[in-house]
C-alpha positions as CSV (number, residue, x, y, z in Angstrom):
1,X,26.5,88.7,23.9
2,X,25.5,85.3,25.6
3,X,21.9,85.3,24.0
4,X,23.9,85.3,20.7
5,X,27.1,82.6,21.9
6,X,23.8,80.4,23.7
7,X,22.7,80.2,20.1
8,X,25.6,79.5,18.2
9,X,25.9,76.5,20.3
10,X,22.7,75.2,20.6
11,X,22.9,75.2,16.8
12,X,26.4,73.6,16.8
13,X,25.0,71.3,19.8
14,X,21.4,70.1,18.7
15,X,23.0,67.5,16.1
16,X,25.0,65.6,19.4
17,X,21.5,63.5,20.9
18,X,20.8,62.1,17.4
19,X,24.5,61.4,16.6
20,X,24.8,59.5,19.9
21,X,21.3,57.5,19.8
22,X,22.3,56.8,15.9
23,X,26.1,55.3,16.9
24,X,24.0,53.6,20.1
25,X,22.3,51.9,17.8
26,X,24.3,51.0,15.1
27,X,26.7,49.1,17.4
28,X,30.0,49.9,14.7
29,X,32.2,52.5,14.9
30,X,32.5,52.5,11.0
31,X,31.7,55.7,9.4
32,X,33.0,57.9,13.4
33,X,35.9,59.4,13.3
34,X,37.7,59.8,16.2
35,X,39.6,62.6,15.6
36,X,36.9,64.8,14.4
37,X,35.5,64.1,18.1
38,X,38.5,64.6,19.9
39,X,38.8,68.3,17.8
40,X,35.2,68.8,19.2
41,X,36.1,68.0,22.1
42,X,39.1,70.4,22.2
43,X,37.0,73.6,21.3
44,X,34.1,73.2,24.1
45,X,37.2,72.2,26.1
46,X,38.8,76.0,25.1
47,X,35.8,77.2,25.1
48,X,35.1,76.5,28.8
49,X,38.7,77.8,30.1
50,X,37.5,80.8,27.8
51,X,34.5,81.6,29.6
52,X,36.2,80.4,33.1
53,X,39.5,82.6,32.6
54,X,37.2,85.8,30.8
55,X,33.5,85.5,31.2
56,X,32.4,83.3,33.3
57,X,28.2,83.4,32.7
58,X,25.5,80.8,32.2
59,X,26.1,79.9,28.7
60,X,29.8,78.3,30.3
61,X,27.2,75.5,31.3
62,X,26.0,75.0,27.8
63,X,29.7,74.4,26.8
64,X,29.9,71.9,29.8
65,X,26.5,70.3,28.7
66,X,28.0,69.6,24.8
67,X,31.7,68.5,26.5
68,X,29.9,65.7,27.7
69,X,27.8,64.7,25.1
70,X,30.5,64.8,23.1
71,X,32.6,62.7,25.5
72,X,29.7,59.9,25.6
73,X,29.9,59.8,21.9
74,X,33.9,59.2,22.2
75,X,32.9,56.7,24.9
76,X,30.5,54.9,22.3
77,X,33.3,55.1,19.9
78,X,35.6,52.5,21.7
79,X,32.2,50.4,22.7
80,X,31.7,49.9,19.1
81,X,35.3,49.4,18.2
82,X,35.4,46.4,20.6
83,X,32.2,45.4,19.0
84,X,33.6,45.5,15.5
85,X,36.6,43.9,16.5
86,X,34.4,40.6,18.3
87,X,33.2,40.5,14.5
């Protein structure tokens, strides 16, 4: 079953680089929704207690990996709101 749950995630996952170096670059936070991250956040959150309470395996890393991608892209969220708010 990991093969198959290592998958589903790097196909959930692989979209996380671009949408950071994208909101890196674009210095606004118009057009993120914080929210939607923090939900993200949430389910590799559940996810991880999941796997720690259940099934603890290798793919628990892959979980940990997207948490903090995710979590930088929250972080760039508030750098670019203080960025659109010096505007």
């Amino acid at each position: 079953m990991g093969i198959f749950e290592f998958l589903m995630l790097v196909c959930f996952g692989f979209s996380w680089p671009f949408s950071l170096a994208k909101h890196w670059k674009a210095r606004t936070a118009r057009g993120q929704s914080l929210a939607f991250l923090l939900l993200v956040e949430s389910g590799y959150a559940f996810g991880i207690v999941h796997k720690v309470l259940n099934n603890f395996n290798w793919v628990t890393w892959v979980y940990v990996a997207l948490l903090v991608v995710v979590g930088a892209d929250v972080a760039l969220y508030f750098r670019n709101r203080r960025f659109d708010a010096g505007r």
